[in-house]
C-alpha positions as CSV (number, residue, x, y, z in Angstrom):
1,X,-12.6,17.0,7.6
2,X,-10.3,19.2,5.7
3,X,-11.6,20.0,1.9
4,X,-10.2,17.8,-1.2
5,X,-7.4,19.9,-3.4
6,X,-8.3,20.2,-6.7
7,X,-5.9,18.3,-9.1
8,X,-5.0,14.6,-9.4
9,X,-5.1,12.6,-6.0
10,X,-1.8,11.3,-4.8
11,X,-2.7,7.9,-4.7
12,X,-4.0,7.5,-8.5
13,X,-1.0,9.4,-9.8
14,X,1.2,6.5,-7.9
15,X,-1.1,3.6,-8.8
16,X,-1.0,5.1,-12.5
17,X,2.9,5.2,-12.5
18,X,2.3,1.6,-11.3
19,X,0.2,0.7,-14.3
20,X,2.7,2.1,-16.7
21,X,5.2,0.0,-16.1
22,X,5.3,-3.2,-18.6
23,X,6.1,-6.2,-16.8
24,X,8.9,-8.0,-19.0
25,X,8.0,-11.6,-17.8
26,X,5.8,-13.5,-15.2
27,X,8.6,-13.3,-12.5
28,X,9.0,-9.4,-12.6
29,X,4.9,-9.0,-12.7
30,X,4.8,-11.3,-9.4
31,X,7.3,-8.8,-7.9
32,X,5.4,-6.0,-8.7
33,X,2.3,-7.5,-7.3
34,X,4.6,-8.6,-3.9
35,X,5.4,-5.0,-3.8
36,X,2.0,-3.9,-4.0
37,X,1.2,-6.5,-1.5
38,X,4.2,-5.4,1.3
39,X,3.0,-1.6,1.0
40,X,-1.1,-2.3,1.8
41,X,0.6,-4.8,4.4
42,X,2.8,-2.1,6.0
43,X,-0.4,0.4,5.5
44,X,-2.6,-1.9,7.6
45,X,-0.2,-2.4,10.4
46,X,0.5,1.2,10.8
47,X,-3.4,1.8,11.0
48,X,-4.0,-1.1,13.7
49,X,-5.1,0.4,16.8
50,X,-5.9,-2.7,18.5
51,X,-5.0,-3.1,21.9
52,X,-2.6,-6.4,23.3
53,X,-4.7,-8.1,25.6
54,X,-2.4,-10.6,26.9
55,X,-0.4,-9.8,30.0
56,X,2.0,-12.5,28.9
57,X,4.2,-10.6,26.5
58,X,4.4,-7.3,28.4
């Protein structure tokens, strides 16, 4: 495992640039969650490693 930088992690800089924005009403706040929600989405299906097991689509 390669040693942690020192400085602010990536991630927490984003998540606090997330944080700063003010949502202006309950529609834009539920976008901002969607958002949120597409990327860990996108984040688990690149990380899925698991294997097809049905024949039937190949």
């Amino acid at each position: 495992m390669s040693k942690a930088k020192p400085g602010i992690d990536k991630n927490l800089r984003n998540v606090v640039a997330d944080l700063e924005q003010p949502a202006v009403n309950s529609h834009h706040a539920q976008q901002i969650q969607q958002d949120t929600n597409d990327r860990r989405h996108q984040d688990s299906l690149n990380h899925d490693k698991t294997e097809d097991m049905n024949p039937s689509h190949s």
